[in-house]
C-alpha positions in Angstrom: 0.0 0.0 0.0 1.4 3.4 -0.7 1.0 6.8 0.7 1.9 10.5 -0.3 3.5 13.1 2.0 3.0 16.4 1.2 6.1 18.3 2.3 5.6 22.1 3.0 8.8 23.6 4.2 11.3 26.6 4.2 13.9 26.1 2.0 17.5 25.7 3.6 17.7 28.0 6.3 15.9 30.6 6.4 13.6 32.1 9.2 11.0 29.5 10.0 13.1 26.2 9.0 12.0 24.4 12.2 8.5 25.2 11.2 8.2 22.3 8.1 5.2 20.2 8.2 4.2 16.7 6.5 0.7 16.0 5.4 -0.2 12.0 4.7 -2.7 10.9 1.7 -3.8 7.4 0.8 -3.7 9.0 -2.9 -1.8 10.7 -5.4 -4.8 12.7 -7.0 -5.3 13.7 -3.0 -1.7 15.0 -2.4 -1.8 16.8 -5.4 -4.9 18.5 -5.0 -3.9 19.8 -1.8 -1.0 21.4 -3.4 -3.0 23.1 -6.0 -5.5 24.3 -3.4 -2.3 26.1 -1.1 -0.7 27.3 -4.6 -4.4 29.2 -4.9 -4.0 31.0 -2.1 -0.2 32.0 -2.3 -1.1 33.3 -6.1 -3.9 35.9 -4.4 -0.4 37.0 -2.7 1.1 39.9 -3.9 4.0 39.3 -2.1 4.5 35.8 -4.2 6.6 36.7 -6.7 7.3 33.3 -8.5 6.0 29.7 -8.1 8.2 27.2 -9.8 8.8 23.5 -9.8 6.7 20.1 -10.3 5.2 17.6 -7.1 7.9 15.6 -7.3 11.1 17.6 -7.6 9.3 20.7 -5.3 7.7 23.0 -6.0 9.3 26.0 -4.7 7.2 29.1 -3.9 9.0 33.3 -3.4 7.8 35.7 -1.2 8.9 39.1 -1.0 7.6 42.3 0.3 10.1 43.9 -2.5 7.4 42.4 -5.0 7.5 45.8 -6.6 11.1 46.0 -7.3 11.5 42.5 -7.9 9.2 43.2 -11.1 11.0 46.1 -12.1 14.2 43.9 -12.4 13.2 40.9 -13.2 13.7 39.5 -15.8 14.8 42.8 -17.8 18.1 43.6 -15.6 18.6 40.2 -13.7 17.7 36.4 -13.6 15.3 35.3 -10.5 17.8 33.7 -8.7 20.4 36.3 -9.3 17.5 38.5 -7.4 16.8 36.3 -4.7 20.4 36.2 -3.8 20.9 39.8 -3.9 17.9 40.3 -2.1 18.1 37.4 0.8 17.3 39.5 3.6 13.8 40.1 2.3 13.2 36.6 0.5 11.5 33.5 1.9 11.3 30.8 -0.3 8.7 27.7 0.3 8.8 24.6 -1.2 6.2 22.0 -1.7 6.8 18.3 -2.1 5.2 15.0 -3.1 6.8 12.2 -1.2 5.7 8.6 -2.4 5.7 5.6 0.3 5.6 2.1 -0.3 4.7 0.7 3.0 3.6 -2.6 1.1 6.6 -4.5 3.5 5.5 -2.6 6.5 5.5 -5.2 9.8 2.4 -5.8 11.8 4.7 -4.1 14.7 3.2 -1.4 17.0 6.4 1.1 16.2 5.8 3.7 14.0 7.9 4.3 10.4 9.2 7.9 10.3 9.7 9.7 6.9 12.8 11.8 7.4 13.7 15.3 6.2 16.7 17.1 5.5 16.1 20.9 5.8 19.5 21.7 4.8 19.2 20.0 1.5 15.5 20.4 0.8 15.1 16.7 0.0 14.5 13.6 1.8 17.2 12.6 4.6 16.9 8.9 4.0 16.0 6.5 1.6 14.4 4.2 3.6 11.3 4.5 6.6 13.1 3.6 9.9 11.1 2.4 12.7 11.1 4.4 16.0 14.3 2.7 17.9 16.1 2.8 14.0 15.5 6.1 13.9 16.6 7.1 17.4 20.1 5.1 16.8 21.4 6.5 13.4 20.5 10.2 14.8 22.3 9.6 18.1 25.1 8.0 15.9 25.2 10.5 13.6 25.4 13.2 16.1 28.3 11.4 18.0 30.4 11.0 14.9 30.2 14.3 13.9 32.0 15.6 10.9 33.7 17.8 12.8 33.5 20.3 15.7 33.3 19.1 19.3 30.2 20.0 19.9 28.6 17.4 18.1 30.0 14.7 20.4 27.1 13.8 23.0 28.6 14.6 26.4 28.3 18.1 25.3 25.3 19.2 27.5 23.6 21.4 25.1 23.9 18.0 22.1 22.5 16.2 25.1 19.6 18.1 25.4 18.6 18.2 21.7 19.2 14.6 21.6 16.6 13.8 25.2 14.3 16.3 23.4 14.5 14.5 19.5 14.2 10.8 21.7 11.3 12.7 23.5 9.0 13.3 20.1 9.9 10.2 18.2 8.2 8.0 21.1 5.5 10.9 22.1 4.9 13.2 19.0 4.1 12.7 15.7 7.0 14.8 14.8 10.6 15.5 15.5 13.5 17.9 15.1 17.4 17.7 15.5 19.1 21.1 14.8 22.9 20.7 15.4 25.2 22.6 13.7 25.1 22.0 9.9 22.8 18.7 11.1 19.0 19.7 10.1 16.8 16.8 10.1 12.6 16.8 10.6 11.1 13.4 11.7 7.5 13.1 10.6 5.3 9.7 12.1 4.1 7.4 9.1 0.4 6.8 9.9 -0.6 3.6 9.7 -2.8 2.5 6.4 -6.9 3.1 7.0 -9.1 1.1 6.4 -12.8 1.8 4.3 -16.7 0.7 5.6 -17.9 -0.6 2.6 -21.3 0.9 4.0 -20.3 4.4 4.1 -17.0 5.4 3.1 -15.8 6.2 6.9 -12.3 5.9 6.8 -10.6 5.3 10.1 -7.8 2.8 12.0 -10.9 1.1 14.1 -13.3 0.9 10.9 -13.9 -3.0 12.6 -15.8 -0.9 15.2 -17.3 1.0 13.4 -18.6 -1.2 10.5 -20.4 -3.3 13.4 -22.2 0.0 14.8 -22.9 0.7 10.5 -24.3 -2.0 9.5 -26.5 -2.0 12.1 -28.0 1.0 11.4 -31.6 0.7 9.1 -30.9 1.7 5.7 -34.3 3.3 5.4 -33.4 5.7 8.1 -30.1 6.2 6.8 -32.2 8.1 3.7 -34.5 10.2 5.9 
């Protein structure tokens, strides 16, 4: 079975990084009409200067309050992205992004699968889903060997902290953050595949329940 995640996030680092959310849908035509519906809005903008990109590669989204003097340059004195870079100080670039899961192999265990998200690199961290405790050991390794710098190594008490507060989320959120030096990563909890009432469409984890409290129901009072 395979889900979409709908990435919304700052690109790289700029204010509001830690703010990246992940939407799940059970289907492509879903995911992407949620993106079309958020582009809508971001067009009514005036501040949105250009909206670039396709689902899967991202679709990347700049906002500027110097809309006005971006149009005056662009594209007769200066490329877009020689503007933006110019102009960082008063840029924010989005980016929106399809993610497809194939959780066809997924375990009947009770841990969760995490999609993972490098901020840094606007892309996704990992190539594969890790369950909670997998998840939890690459990031504490990762931290501890450090490319450089020593205060990536975990008996640092500040690295200690962000590491108690990522464990933390993973096992009591549905999402998680680790923001160590030049290491940017979101966490984001895989739900687990719904199921359909074949009486009414009702799409939830305890459709069992809820099928037996359905079909129960008279379907000539259903129609009043």
């Amino acid at each position: 079975m395979k889900q979409y995640a709908v990435i919304h996030a700052v690109a790289g680092l700029f204010e509001g990084y830690s703010d990246t959310t992940c939407e799940f849908f059970p289907k492509r035509e879903l995911a992407e009409k949620h993106i079309n519906q958020l582009q809508r809005e971001y067009t009514k903008d005036e501040m949105c200067v250009n909206l670039d990109g396709g689902y899967d590669d991202g679709i990347y989204v700049t906002m500027t309050r110097e809309y006005e003097d971006y149009h005056a340059c662009v594209p007769e004195s200066c490329d877009h992205d020689d503007w933006v870079c110019d102009n960082g100080d008063d840029v924010s670039v989005e980016v929106f992004r399809i993610i497809e899961l194939d959780m066809s192999n997924r375990s009947d265990s009770t841990e969760s699968c995490w999609l993972t998200w490098n901020q840094i690199e606007v892309d996704q961290a990992w190539d594969y889903t890790p369950l909670c405790m997998s998840l939890v050991a690459r990031v504490s390794s990762d931290i501890n060997d450090g490319v450089s710098g020593e205060s990536r190594k975990t008996f640092d008490p500040w690295v200690v902290d962000q590491l108690n507060d990522f464990i933390q989320s993973v096992y009591y959120r549905n999402h998680a953050f680790i923001d160590i030096d030049d290491y940017s990563m979101h966490a984001f909890r895989i739900p687990k595949p719904s199921k359909e009432c074949d009486e009414c469409g009702y799409v939830d984890d305890a459709v069992a329940s809820h099928y037996e409290e359905c079909s129960k129901l008279d379907p000539q009072t259903q129609k009043q």
